[in-house]
C-alpha positions in Angstrom: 0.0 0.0 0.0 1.8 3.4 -0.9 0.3 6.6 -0.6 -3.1 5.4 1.1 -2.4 6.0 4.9 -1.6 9.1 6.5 0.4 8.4 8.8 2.3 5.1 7.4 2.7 6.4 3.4 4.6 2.8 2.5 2.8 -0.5 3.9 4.1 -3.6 2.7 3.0 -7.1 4.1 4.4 -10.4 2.4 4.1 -14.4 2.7 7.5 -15.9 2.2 6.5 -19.1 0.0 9.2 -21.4 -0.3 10.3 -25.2 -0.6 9.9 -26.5 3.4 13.5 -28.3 4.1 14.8 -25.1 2.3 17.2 -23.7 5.7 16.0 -19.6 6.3 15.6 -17.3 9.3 12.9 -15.4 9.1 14.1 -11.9 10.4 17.8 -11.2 11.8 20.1 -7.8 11.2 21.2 -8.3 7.9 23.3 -5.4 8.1 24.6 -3.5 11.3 25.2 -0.2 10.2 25.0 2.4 7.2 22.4 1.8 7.0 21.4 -0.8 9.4 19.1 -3.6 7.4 16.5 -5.7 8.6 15.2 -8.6 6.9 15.0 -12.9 6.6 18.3 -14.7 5.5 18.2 -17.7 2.8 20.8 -20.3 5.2 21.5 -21.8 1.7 22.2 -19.6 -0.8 22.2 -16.7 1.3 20.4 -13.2 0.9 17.1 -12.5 1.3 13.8 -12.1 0.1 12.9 -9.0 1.5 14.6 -6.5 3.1 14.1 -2.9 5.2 16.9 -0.5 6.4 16.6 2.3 8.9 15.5 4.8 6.4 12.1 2.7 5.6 13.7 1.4 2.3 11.8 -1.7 1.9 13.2 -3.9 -1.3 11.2 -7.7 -2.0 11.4 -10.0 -4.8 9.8 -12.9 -6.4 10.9 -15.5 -8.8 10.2 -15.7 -12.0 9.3 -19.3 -13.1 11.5 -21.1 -15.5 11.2 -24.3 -17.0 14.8 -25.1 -16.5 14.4 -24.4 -13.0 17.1 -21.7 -10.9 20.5 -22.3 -12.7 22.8 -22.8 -9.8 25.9 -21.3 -12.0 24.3 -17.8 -11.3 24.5 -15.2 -8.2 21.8 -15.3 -5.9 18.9 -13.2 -6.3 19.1 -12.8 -2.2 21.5 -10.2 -2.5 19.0 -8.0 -5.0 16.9 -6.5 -1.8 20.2 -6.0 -0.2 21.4 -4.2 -2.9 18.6 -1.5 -3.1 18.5 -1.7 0.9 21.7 -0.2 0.8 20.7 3.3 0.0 19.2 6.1 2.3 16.0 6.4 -0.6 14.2 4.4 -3.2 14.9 7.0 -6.1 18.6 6.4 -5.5 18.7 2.9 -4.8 16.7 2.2 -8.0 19.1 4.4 -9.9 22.0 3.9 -9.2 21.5 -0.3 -8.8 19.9 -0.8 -12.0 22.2 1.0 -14.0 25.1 -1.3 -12.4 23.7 -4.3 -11.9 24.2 -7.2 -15.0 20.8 -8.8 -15.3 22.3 -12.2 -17.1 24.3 -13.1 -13.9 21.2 -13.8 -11.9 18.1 -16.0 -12.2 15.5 -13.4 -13.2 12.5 -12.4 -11.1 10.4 -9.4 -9.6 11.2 -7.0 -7.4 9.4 -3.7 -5.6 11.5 -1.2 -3.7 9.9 1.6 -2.3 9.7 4.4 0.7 7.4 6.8 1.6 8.2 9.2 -1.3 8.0 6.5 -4.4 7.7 3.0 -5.2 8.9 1.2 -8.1 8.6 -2.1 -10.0 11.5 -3.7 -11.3 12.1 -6.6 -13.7 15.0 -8.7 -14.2 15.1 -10.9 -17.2 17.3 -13.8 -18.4 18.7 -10.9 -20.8 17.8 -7.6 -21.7 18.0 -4.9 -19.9 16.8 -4.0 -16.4 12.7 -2.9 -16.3 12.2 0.5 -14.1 8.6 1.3 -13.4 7.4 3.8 -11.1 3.8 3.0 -9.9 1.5 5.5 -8.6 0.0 5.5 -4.9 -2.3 3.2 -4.4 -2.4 -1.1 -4.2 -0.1 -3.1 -5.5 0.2 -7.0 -5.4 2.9 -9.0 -6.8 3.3 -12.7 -7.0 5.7 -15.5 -8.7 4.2 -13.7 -12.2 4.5 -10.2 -14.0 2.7 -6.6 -12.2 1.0 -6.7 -15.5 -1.5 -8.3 -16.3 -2.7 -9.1 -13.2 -2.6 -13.1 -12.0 -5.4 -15.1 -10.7 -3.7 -15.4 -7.4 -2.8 -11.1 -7.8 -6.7 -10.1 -8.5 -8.0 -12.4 -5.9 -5.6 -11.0 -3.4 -6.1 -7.5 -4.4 -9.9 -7.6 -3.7 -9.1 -9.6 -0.4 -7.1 -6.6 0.9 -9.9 -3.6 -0.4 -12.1 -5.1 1.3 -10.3 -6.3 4.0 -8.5 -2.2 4.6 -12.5 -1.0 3.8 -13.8 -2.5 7.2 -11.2 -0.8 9.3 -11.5 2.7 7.3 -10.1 5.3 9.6 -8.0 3.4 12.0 -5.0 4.7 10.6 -1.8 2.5 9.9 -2.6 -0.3 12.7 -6.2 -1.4 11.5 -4.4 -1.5 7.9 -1.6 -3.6 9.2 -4.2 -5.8 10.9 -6.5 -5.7 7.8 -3.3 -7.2 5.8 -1.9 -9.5 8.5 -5.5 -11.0 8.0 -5.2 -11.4 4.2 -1.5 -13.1 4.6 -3.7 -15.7 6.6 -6.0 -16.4 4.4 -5.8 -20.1 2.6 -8.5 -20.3 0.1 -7.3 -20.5 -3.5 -7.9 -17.9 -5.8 -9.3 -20.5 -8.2 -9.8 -24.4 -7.6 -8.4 -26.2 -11.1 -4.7 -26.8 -11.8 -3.4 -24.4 -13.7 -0.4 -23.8 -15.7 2.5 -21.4 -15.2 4.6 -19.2 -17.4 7.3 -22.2 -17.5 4.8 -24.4 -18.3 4.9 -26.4 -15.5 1.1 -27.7 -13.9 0.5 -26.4 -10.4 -2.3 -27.4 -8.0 -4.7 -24.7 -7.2 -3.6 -24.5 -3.3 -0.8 -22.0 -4.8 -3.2 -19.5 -5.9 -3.9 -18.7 -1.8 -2.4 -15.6 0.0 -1.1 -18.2 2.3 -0.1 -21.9 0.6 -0.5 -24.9 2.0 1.2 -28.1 -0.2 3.3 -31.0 -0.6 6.8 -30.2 0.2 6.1 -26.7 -0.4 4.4 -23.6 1.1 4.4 -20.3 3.5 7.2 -20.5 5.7 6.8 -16.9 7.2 5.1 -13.8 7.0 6.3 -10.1 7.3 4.5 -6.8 7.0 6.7 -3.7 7.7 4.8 -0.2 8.1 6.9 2.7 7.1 5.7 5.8 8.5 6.3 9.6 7.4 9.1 10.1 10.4 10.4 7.6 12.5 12.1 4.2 12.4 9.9 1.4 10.3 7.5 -1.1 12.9 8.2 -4.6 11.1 6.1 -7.7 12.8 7.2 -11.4 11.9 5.4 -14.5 11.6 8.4 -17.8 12.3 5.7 -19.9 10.1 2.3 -19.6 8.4 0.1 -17.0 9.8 -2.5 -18.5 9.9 -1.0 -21.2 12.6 1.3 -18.6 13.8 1.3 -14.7 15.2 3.0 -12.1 13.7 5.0 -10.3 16.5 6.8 -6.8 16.7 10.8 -7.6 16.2 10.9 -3.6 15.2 13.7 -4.2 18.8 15.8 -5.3 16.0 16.6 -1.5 15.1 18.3 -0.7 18.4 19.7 -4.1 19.1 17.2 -5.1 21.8 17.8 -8.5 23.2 15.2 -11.4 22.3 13.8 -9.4 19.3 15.4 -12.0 16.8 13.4 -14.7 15.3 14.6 -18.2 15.1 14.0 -20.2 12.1 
């Protein structure tokens, strides 16, 4: 959510769905200092998924399917968010990483990166070069497909969170963190036949849920990180799915305070 709440412009809640023997902590410091950098850490091929520095940069990804599968020969798309998290505003981080980075070493995939003065979309193909969009305030979901046209899974979701953020109208950024805590909960698919994806590859229709329950595979943890106009970012962390599990403040992280880190 950018642009919608007062007094939290950037709000950005997110399922981490991933394979479940697949080592990760769910929140840690992922960087001390300069800026400091909150986020989960991949145990096996390091980075993360989504990431937040003092500044209320927030960077996230999501893969891009591929037939072939993630070719191990390439650098991880974990240290993307980390990349973008590095800078003290979106605008920058967006500039200055994507005229750098080399989009054929890495396994392509998705990204927003955002703060409370602009969001953006990225794209990282197999080859080409780098896709910069900057969206305009309002909701914006993204899953394992493109911004554009909107998914099953990204429609279904969408309407899910309008409605969900319309019931609590004008309990500022709490009810609309609550609203979307909800939403990240929710396991009903967005549409109940197997479907395709862009790789070509049949998927049962549990994945089209906010929150996935399969074989071998599903939501391993849950983040929503509220970024507001002044002030450090509140970030709450669910150590599994949220529906069986709390999301709890770890926003201690910021000043080091003992107990605030999440085991995975």
């Amino acid at each position: 959510m950018f642009g919608m709440v007062p007094d939290a412009p950037l709000i950005v809640a997110a399922n981490r769905d991933e394979r479940l023997d697949r080592p990760a902590v769910p929140i840690t410091v992922l960087r001390e200092r300069e800026p400091r950098i909150l986020g989960g850490r991949d145990e096996l091929a390091g980075g993360t998924w989504l990431a937040v520095n003092e500044h209320g940069v927030v960077a996230g990804l999501t893969n891009q399917p591929s037939f072939a599968g993630r070719d191990p020969s390439k650098r991880s798309r974990g240290e993307l968010p980390l990349a973008f998290a590095s800078y003290a505003s979106a605008a920058e981080a967006v500039r200055t990483v994507s005229a750098e980075l080399d989009p054929a070493s890495y396994n392509p995939c998705w990204m927003l990166v955002g703060d409370t003065e602009a969001l953006f979309f990225i794209g990282i193909p197999a080859s080409g070069p780098v896709e910069v969009e900057q969206l305009s305030p309002g909701l914006h979901v993204l899953e394992n497909a493109a911004l554009r046209p909107q998914s099953a899974k990204a429609a279904f979701v969408t309407g899910l969170v309008t409605q969900a953020v319309a019931d609590r109208a004008g309990s500022g950024a709490a009810g609309a963190v609550t609203a979307l805590e909800a939403v990240l909960a929710d396991h009903r698919p967005a549409i109940s036949e197997w479907r395709t994806d862009p790789a070509g590859r049949a998927r049962p229709p549990q994945l089209t849920a906010a929150c996935v329950h399969a074989e071998a595979y599903g939501t391993r943890s849950a983040m929503t990180v509220s970024v507001p106009g002044a002030g450090l970012p509140s970030v709450r962390v669910a150590d599994g799915r949220p529906c069986e599990h709390d999301l709890r403040d770890v926003s201690g992280l910021w000043v080091g305070q003992p107990g605030a880190r999440l085991a995975g």
